[in-house]
Phi, psi and omega in degrees: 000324175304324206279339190282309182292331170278294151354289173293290155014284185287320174301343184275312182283350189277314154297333170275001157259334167284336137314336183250354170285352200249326158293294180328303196291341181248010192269290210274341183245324177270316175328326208290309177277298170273038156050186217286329192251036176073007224251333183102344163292089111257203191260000167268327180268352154287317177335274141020290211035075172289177166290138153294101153329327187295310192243043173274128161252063169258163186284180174297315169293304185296313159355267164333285182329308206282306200274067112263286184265047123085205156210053194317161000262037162270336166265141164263165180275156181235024171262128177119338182279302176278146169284173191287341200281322189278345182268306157339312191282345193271291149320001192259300167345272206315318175292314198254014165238265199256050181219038151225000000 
């Protein structure tokens, strides 16, 4: 029983760390276009014209997908720049924070 109650535990910290690493990582490479909170107001992303993140319904996987290859030519890809874990996490941000 401990281990089960040490198991979940660690997986819960584990998931509150890839969220706030998933935040960070999206503070610094992503806001500047879709802004701190997902909504795309700022002034490179009315330029743009990103999405609101807040009312996107691509999955957690496409997500993942867009920010590894982008979107040219207006997004750049992040696969090579970010490692896959940060780019999960960054994805993660975006489904379980700020798409609800």
């Amino acid at each position: 029983m401990k281990r089960i109650v040490l198991a979940v535990a660690c997986t819960l910290a584990f998931t509150a760390a890839r969220a706030e690493d998933g935040k960070a990582v999206f503070a610094a490479k992503c806001a500047s276009c879709h802004g701190p909170d997902g909504k795309g107001q700022t002034k490179m992303g009315e330029k743009l014209g990103v999405k609101d993140l807040t009312k996107t319904t691509l999955s957690q996987a496409d997500v993942q997908k867009t920010i590894e290859t982008g979107k040219p030519p207006k997004m750049t890809p992040y696969k090579g720049k970010l490692s896959d874990s940060e780019i999960k996490a960054v994805a993660e941000y975006v489904k379980g924070t700020l798409s609800k």
